[in-house]
Backbone as CSV, one residue per row, in Angstrom:
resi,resn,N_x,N_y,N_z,CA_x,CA_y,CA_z,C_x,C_y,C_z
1,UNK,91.875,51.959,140.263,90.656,52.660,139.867,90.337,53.763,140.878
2,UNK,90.022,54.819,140.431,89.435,55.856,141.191,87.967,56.322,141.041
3,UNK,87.429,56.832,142.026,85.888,56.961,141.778,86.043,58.359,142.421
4,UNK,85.211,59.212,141.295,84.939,60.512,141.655,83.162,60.689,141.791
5,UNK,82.788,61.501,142.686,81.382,61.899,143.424,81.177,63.459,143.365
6,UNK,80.422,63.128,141.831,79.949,64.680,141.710,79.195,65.602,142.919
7,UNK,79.582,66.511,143.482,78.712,66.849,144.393,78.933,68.493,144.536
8,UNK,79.003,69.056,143.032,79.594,70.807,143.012,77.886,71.118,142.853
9,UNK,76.773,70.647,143.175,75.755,71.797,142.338,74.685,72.659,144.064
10,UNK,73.750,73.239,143.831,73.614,73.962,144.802,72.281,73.471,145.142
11,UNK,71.502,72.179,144.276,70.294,72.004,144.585,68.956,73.277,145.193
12,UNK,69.404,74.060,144.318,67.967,75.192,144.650,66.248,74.369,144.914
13,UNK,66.030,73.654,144.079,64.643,73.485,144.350,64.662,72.410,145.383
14,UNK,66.045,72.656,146.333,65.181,71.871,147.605,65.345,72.682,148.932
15,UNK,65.229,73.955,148.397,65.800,75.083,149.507,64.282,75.390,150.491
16,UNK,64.428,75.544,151.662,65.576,76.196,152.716,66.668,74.873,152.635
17,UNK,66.166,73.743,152.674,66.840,72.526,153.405,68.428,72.414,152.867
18,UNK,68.909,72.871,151.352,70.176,72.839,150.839,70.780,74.345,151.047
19,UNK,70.094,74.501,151.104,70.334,77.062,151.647,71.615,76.600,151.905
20,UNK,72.141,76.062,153.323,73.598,76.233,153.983,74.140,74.283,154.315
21,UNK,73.555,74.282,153.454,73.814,72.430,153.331,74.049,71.992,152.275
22,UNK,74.634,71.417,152.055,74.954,70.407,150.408,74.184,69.199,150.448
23,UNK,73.298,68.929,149.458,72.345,67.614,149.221,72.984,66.167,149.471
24,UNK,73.996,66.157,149.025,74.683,64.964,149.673,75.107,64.494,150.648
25,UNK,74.799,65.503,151.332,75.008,65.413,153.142,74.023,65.286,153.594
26,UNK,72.724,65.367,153.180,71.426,65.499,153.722,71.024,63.903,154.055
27,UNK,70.744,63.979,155.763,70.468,62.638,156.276,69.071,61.756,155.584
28,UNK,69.262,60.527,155.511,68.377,59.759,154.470,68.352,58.328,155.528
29,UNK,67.473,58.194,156.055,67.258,57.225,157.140,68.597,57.468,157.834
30,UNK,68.688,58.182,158.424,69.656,58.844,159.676,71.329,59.193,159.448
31,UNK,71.650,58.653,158.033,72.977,58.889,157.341,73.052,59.260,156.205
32,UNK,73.950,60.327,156.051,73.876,61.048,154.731,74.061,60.235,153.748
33,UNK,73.453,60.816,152.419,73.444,60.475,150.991,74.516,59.648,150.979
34,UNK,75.487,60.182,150.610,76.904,59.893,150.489,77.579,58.463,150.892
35,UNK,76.821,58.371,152.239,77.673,57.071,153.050,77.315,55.775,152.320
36,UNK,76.082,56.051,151.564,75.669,54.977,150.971,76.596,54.771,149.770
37,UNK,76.382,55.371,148.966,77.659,55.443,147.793,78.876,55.249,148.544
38,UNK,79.156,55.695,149.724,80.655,54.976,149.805,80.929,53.341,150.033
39,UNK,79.186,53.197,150.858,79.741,51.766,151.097,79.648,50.182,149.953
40,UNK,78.842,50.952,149.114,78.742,50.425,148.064,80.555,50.589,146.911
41,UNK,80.819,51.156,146.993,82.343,51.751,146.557,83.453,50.835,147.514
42,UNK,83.151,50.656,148.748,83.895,49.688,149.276,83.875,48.598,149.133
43,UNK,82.584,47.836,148.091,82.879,46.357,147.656,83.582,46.125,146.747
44,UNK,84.292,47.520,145.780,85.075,46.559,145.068,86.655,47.375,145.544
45,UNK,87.460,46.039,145.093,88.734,45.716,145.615,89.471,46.638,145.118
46,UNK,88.875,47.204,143.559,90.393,47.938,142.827,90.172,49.160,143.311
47,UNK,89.342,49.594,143.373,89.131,51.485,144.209,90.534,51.160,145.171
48,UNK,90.926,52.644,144.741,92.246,52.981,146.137,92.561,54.563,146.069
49,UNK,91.195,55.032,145.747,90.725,56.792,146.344,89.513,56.998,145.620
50,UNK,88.969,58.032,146.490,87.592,58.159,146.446,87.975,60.185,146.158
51,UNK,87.580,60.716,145.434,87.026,62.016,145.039,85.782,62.789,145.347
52,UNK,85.987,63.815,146.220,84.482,64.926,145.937,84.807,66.181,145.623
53,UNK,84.036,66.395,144.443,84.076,67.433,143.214,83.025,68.106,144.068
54,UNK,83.147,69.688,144.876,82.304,69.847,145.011,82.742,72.095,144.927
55,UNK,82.056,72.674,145.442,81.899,73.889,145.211,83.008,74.736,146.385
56,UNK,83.316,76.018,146.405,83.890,76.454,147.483,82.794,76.817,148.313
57,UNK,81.367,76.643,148.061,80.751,77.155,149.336,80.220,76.058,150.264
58,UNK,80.550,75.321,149.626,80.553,73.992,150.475,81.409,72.616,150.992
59,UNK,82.485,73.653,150.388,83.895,72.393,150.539,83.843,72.311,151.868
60,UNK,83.543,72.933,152.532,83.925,73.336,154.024,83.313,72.140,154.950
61,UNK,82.129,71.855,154.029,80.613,70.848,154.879,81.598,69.530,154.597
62,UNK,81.974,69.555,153.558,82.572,68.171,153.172,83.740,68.007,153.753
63,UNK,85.060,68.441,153.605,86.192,68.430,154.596,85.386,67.846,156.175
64,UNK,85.116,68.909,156.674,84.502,68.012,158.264,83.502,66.894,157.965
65,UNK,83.232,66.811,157.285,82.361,65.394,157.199,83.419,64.385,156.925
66,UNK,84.187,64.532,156.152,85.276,63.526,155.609,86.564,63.000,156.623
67,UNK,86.312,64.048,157.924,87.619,63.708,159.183,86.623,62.518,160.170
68,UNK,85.823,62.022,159.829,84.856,60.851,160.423,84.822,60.102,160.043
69,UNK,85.229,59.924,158.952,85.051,58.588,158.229,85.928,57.479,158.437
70,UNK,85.582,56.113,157.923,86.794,55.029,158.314,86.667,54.171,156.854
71,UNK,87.158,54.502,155.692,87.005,53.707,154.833,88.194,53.078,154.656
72,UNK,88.505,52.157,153.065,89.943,51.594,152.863,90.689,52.741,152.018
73,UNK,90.753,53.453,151.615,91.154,54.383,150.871,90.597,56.069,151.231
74,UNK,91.551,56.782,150.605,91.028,58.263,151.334,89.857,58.845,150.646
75,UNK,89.605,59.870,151.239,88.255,60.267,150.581,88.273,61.780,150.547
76,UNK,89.178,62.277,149.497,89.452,64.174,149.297,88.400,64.773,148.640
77,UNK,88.495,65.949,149.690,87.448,67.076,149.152,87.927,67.822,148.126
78,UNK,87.904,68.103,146.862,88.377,69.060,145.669,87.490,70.019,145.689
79,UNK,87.796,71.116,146.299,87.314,72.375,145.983,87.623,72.915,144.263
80,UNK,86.167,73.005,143.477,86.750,73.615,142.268,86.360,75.095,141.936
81,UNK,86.658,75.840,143.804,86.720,77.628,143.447,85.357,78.342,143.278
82,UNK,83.865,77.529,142.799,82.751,78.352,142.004,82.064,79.003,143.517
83,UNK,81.177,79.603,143.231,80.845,80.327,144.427,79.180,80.138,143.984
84,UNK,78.460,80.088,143.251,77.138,80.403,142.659,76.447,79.675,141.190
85,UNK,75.635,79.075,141.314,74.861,78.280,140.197,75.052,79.126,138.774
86,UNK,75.732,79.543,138.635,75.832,80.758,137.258,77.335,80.826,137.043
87,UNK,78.032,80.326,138.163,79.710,80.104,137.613,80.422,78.816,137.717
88,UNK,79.380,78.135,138.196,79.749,76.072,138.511,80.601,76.010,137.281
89,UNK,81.349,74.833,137.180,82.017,74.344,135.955,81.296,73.288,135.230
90,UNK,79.916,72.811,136.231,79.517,71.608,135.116,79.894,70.573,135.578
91,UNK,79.691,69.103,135.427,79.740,67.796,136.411,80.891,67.365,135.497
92,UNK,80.801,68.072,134.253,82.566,67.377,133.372,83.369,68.476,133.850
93,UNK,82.744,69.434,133.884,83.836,70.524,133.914,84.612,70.288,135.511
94,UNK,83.891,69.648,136.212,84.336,69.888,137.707,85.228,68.082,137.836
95,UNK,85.321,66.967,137.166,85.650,65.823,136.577,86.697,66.056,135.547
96,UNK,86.669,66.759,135.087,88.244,67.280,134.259,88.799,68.198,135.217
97,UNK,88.264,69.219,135.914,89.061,69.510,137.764,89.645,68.522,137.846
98,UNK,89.244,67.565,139.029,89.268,66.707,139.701,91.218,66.124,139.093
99,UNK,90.326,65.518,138.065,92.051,64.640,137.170,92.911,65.873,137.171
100,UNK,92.756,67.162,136.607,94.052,67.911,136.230,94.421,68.307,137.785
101,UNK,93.860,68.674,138.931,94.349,69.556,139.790,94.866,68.027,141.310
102,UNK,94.306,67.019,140.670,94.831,66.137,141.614,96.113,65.142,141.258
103,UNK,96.170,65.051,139.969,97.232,64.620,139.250,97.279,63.189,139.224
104,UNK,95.657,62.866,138.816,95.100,61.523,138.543,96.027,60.850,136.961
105,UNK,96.711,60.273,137.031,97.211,59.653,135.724,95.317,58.952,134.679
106,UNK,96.486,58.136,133.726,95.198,57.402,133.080,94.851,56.020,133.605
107,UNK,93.735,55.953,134.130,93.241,55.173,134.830,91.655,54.679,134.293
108,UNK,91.359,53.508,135.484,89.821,53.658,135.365,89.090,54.644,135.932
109,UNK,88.266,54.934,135.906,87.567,56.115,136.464,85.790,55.178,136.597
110,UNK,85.476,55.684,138.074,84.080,55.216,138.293,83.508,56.968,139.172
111,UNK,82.258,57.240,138.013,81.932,58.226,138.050,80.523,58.315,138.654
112,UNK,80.549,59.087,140.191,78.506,58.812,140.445,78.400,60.362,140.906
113,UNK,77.241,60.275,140.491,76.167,61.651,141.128,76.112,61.493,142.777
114,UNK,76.688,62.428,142.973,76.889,62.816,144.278,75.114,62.331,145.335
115,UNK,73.828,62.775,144.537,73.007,63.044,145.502,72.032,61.732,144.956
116,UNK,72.894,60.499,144.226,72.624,59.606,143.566,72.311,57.936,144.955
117,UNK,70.607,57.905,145.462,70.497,57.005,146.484,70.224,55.616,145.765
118,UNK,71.052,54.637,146.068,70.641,53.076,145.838,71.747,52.022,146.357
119,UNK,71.048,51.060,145.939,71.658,49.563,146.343,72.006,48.649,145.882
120,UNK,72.171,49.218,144.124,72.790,48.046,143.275,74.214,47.542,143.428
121,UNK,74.377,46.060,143.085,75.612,45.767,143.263,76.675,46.338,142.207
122,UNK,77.641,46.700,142.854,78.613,47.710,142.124,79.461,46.855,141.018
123,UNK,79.942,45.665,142.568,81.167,44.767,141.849,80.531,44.087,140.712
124,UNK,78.825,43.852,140.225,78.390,43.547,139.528,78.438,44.036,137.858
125,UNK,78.368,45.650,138.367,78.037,46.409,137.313,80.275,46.720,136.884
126,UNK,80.956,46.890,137.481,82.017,46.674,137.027,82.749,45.346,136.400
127,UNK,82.290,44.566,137.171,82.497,43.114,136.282,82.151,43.249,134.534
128,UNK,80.519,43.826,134.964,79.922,43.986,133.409,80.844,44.601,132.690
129,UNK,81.142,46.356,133.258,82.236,47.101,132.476,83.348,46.146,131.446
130,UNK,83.785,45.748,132.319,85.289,44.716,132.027,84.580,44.366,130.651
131,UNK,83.464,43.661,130.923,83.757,42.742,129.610,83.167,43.395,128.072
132,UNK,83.193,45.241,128.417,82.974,45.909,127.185,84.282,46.997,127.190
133,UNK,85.115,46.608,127.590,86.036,47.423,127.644,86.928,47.315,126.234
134,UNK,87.204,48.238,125.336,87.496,49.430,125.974,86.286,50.557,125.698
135,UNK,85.228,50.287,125.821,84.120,51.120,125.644,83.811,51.734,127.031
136,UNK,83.112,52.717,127.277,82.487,52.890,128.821,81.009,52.047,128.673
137,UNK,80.757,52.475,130.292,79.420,52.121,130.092,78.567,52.792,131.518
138,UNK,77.304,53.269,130.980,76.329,53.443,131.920,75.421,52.927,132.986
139,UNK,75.113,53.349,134.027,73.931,52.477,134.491,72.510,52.864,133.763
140,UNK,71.593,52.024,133.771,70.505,52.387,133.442,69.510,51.764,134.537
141,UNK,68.172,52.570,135.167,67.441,51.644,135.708,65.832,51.661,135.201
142,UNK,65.164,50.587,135.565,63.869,50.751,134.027,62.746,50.987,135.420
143,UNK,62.329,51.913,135.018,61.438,53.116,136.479,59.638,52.290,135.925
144,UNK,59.680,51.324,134.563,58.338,50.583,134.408,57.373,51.633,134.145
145,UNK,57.504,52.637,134.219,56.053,53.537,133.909,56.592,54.827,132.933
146,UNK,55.606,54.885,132.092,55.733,55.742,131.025,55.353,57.211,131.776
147,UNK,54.499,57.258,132.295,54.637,58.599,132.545,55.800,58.790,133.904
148,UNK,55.727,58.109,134.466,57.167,58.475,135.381,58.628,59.109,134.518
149,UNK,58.633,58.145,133.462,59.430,58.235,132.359,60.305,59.696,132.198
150,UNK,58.603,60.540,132.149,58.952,61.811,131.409,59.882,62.626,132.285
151,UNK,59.797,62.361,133.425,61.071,62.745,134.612,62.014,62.643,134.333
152,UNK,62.800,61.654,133.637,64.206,61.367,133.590,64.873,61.731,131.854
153,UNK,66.231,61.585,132.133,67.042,61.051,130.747,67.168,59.944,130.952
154,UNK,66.373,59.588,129.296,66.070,57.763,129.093,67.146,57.641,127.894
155,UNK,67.377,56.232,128.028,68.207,55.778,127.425,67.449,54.629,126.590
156,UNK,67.821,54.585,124.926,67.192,53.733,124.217,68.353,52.273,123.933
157,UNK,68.611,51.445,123.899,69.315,50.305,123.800,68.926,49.166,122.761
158,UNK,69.664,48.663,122.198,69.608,47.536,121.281,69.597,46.398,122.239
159,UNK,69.894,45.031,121.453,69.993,43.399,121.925,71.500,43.682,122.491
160,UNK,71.964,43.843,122.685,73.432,44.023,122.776,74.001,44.779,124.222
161,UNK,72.743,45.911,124.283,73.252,46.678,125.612,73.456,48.033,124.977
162,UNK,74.276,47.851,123.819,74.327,48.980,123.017,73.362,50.372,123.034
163,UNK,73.516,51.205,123.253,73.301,52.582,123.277,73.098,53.320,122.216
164,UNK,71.831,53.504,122.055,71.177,53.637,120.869,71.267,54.822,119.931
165,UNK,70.840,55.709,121.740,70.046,57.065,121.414,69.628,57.545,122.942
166,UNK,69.279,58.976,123.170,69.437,59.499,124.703,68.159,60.502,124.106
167,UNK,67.105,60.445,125.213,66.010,61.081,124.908,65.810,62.119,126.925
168,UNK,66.227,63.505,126.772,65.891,64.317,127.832,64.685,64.422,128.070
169,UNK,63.820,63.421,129.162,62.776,64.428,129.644,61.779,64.282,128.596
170,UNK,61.424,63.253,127.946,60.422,63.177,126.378,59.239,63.165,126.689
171,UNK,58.213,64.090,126.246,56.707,64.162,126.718,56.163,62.456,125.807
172,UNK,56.945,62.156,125.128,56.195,60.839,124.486,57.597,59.588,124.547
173,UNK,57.826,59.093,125.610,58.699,58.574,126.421,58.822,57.212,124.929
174,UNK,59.599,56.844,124.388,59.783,55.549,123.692,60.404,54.090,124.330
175,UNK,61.018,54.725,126.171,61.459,53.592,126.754,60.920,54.033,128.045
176,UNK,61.393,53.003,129.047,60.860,53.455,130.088,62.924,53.233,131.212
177,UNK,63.726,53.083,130.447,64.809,52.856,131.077,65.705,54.148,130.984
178,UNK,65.583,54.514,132.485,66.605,56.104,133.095,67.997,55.716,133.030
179,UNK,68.439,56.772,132.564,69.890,57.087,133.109,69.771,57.256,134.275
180,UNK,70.887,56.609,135.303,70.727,57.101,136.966,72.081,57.698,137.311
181,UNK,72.836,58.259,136.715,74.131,58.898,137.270,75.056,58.658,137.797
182,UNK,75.403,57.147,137.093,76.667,56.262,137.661,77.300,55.999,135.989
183,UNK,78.528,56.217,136.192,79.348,55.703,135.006,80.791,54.941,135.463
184,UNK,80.795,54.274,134.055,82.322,53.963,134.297,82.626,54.209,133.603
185,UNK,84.323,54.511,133.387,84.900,55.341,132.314,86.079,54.708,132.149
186,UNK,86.712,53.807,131.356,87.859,52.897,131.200,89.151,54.150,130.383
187,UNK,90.341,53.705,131.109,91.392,54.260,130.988,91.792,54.721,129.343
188,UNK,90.867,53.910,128.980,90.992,54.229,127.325,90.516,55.296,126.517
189,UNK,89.263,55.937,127.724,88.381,57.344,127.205,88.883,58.597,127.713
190,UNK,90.530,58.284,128.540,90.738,59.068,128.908,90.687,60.303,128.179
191,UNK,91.323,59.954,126.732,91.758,60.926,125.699,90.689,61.455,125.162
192,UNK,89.311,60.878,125.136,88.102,61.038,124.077,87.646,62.469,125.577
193,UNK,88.042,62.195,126.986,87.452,63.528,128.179,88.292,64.743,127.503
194,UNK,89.590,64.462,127.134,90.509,65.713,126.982,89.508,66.426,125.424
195,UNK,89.467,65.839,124.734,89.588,65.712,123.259,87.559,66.757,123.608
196,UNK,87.125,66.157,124.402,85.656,66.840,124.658,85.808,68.361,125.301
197,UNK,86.491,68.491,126.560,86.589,69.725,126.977,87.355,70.595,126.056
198,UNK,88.490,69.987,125.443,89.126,70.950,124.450,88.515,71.522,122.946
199,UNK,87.723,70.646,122.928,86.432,70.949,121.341,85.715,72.029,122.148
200,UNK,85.259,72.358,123.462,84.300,73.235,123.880,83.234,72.405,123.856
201,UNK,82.757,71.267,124.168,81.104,71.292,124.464,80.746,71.423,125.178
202,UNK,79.343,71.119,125.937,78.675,71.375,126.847,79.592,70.537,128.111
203,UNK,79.860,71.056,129.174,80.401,70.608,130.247,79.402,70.373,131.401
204,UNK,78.394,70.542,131.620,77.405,70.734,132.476,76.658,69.718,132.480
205,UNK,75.822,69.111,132.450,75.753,67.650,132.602,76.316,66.314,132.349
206,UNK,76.258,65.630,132.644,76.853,64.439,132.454,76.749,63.531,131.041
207,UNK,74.947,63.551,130.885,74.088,63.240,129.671,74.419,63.939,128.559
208,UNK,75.131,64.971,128.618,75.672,65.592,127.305,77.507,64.630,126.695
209,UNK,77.944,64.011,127.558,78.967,63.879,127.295,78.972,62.237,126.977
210,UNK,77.788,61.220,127.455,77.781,60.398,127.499,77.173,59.866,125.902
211,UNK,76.101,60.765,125.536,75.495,61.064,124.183,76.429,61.313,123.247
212,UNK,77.631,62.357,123.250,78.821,62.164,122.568,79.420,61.467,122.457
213,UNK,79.929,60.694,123.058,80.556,59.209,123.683,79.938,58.300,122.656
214,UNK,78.717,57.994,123.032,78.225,57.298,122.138,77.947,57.589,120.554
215,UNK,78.253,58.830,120.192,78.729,59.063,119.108,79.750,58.734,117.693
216,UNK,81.200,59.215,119.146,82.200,59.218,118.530,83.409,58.143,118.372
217,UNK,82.497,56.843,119.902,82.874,55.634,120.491,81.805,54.705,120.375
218,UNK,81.656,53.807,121.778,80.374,53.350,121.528,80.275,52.730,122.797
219,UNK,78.893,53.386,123.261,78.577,53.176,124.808,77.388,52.345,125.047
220,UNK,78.141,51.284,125.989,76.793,50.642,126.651,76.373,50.684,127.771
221,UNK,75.076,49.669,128.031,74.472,50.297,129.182,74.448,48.900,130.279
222,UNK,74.354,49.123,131.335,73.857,48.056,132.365,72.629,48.117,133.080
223,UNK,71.610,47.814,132.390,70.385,47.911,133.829,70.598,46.898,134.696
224,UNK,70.562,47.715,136.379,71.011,47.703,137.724,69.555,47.388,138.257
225,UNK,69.590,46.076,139.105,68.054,45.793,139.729,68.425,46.486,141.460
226,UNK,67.404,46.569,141.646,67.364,47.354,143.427,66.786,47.913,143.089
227,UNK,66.799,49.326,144.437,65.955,50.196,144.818,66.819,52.023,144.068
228,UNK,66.441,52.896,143.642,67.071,54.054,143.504,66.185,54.659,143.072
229,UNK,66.504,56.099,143.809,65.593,57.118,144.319,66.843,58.428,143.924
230,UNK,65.918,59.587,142.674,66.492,60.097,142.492,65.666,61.598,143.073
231,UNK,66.827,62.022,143.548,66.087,62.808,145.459,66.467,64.387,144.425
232,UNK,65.514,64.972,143.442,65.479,65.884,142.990,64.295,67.818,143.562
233,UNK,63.918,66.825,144.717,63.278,67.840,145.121,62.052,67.947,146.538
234,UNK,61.920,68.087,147.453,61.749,68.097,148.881,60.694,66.777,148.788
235,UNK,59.901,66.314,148.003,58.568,65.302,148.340,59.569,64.246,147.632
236,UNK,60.259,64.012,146.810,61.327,62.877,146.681,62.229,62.757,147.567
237,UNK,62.908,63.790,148.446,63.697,63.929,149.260,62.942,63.145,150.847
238,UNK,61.672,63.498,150.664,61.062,63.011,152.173,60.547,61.592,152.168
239,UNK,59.938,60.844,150.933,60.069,59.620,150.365,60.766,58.812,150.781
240,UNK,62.105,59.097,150.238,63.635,58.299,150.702,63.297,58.285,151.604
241,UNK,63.686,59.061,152.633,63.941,59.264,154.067,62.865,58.623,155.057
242,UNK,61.562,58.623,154.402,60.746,57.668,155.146,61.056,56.335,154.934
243,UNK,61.109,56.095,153.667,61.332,54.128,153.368,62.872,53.810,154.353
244,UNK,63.694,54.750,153.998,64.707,54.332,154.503,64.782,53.710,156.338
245,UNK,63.938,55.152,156.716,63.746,54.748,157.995,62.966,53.563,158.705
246,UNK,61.867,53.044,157.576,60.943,51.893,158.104,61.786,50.935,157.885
């Protein structure tokens, strides 16, 4: 299994602080974003490489961050070339990078948002995978408040886990359970990623491809108990960083 870590976007609305920094590097009780997702990635056994999808203006931050590390498996920086929020490839587009320019066969694939902070158990939520395979499946976490709600992409679910329906950002929220930007993607969807970028759809979020998915396949979900904090902008960003530190 391989796990790729979206981390190509430029986070504008948390500037100066991302200006000449990448958000996933940004210290969060005294260690970057990132380390957390890795060490959570180190509980399970089948990972044996770790991926960062990230931009050329910041491959640079990541390479030297990545000659420090001590994990069980390597951890490569994929530069995918963009220079500016207006020529990115998109979190699929830069995830179909990743497989074609690294020469990832068909595999499992465990997919997280780069600037994505928490503490759910992983080996938990892959166990779950397994036993809907060959379907993918999402995390979901339930944020309990309707108007918090309207912040996120919510995910609607049956008795089953089953994946209903995907509501962006709804001023009249019908669930209160977020998408949080962790997937798994079983060796079997490999063809349904090709079969998406080659139709032309939207490549740029994640939630666009997962909504198709559940379309044309059939996707379920896992709500993940813990803590996660989705660090979209300097007073969420300073949040984290306080709890973390107490």
């Amino acid at each position: 299994m391989k796990a790729v870590l979206l981390c190509a976007g430029y986070a504008t609305r948390l500037y100066p602080l991302t200006e000449n920094q990448p958000k996933p590097l940004l210290p969060v009780g005294g260690r970057p974003i990132l380390e957390y997702i890795l060490d959570r990635l180190r509980d399970i056994e089948e990972i044996n490489g770790v991926y960062i999808a990230t931009n050329h203006k910041f491959a640079g931050h990541f390479q030297k961050w990545t000659e420090t590390l001590q994990y069980p498996w390597p951890v490569v920086t994929v530069d995918d070339q963009t220079l500016s929020n207006e020529t990115r490839l998109g979190a699929i587009g830069d995830l179909a990078y990743v497989l074609k320019t690294q020469n990832i066969g068909v595999e499992d694939m465990m997919v997280i948002a780069g600037d994505n902070l928490f503490d759910f158990d992983l080996v938990q939520f892959v166990s779950f995978a397994r036993s809907k395979r060959p379907h993918p499946l999402i995390a979901v976490y339930d944020v309990k408040d309707l108007e918090l709600a309207k912040q996120y992409g919510l995910v609607v679910l049956d008795e089953d886990r089953k994946v209903l329906a995907f509501y962006e950002k709804p001023q009249e929220p019908p669930t209160t359970l977020a998408s949080c930007g962790l997937y798994w993607l079983p060796a079997e969807t490999r063809v349904l990623l090709d079969r998406y970028i080659r139709e032309g759809h939207n490549a740029d979020q994640p939630g666009h491809y997962m909504k198709w998915l559940s379309q044309v396949d059939t996707l379920y979900a896992a709500p993940l108990e813990g803590r996660w904090y989705d660090i979209g902008d300097l007073n969420s960003y300073q949040q984290a960083d306080l709890i973390f530190r107490s």
